[in-house]
N, C-alpha and C positions, 0 to 999 in steps of 0.2 A: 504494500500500500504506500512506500514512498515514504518521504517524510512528514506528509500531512498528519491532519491527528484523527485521519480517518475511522481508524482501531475505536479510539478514545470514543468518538462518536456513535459508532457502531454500539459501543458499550451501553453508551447513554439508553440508544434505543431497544436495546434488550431489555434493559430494567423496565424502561417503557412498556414493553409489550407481556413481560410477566404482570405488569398491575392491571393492564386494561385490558390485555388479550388482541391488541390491535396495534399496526405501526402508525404515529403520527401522520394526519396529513401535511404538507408544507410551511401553513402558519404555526404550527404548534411545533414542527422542528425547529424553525426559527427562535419561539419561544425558552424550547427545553435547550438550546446550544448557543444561545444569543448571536444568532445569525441578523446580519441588520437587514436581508434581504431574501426574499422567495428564491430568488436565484442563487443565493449561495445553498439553501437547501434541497433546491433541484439538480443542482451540480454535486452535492452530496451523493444524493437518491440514484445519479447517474453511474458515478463512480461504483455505489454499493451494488446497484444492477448490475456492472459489465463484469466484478468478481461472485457473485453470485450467492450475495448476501441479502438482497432483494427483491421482488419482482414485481410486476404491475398487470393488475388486475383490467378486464376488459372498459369497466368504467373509468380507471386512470388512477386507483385507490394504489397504494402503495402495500405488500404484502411481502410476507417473508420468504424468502426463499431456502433452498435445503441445507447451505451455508449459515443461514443467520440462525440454526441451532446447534453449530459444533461448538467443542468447546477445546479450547486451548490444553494440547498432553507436555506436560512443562517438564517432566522428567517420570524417573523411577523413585519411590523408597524400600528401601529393602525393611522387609520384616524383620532379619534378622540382628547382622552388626552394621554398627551406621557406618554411612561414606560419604564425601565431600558434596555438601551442598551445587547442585546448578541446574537452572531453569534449561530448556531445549525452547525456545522462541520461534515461532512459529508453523511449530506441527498444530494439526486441529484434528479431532474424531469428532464424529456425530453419534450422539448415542443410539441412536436408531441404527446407523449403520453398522455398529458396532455389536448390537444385542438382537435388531431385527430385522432378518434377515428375508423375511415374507409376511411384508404389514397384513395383508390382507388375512392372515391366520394367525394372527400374534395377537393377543391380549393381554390383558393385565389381572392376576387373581391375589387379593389380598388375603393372608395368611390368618387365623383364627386358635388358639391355642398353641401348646408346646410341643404336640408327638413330633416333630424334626427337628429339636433345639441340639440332638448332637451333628446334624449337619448344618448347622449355623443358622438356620429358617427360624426366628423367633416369630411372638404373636405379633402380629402386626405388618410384617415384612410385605413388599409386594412382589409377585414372581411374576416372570416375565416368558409367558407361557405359548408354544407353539402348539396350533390344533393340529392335532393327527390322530387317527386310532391305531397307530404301531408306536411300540418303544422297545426297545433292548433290556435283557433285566440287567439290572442297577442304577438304572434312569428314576431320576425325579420325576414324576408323576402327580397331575392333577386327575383322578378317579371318579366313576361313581359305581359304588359299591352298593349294590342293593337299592337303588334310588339315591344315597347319600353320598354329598360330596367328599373329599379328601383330600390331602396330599402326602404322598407317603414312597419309597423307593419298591418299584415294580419287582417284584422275583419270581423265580419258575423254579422248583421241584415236582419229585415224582407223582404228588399230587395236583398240578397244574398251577399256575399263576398266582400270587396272593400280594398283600403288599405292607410292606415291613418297615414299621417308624425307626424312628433315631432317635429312641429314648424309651429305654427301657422300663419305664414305668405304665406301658403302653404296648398292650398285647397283636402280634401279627393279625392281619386281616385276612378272612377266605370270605369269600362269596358264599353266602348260602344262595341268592338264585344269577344273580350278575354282575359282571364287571366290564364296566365299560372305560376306555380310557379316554378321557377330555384331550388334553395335550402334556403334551412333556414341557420340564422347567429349559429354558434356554438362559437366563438370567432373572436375577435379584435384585433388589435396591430394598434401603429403609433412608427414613429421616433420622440424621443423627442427633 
């Protein structure tokens, strides 16, 4: 982006659109970046289109494009022993791109009790779920067991298919009449 303060901008209007859910239209970019002129926020808006931060809708509304939701990958931390602090400036991932890989069958199932708190899944968590009715056993799994939902790690023995929590206080599943499988876990997120 040059040495404008394009980035910085861009910034502004994200905040922006997490409160309203909308990108300013022109006067109110003006406003929020103390532009003195419509044209300095259309030459923004221009800029933000041509790297593909932006886009514009058939009436002329200004709307975001598949860029204006990545997020800056600034480095690695190791879990383990620490290493010398430093950013990587200007990689970007999109989280979509990165978690979903087939919107059209990708939902989101928020988690309900503890049976998978030893695979890290607490109550609350949201899983980031692809529809299909195949999984591999040891796959995370969104179920329905009998009519009732679940999520639990799929497995097969010589008694066929059942589904097995992460937390032993919390007894294996068999089907008394069906199992059906929702989708499998493709990714996670919580609020910290």
């Amino acid at each position: 982006m040059g040495s404008n303060r394009d980035l910085e901008h861009l910034a502004i209007l994200q905040e922006y659109f997490a409160s309203h859910r909308v990108v300013p239209a022109y006067a109110a970019i003006c406003a929020l970046l103390g532009f003195g002129s419509k044209t300095a926020a259309a030459k923004l808006a221009r800029r933000l289109r041509q790297q593909g931060y932006l886009d514009q809708s058939p009436d002329g509304r200004l709307t975001p494009a598949a860029r204006f939701f990545e997020r800056p990958l600034v480095g690695r931390a190791p879990a383990g022993f620490a290493s010398p602090a430093s950013e990587l400036l200007g990689d970007a991932i999109s989280i979509d791109d990165f978690l979903v890989p087939h919107p059209a069958a990708t939902v989101l199932v928020q988690v309900r009790g503890d049976s998978m708190i030893g695979a890290g899944i607490h109550d609350g968590d949201f899983l980031v779920v692809e529809r299909r009715s195949t999984a591999a056993p040891g796959a995370i799994v969104v179920a329905v067991v009998d009519g009732e939902y679940t999520v639990k790690y799929l497995q097969r023995d010589a008694h066929g298919y059942y589904l097995q929590p992460a937390n032993p206080a919390f007894p294996n599943l068999r089907p008394q009449g069906s199992l059906e499988l929702y989708g499998v876990m493709v990714g996670m997120f919580r609020k910290a």
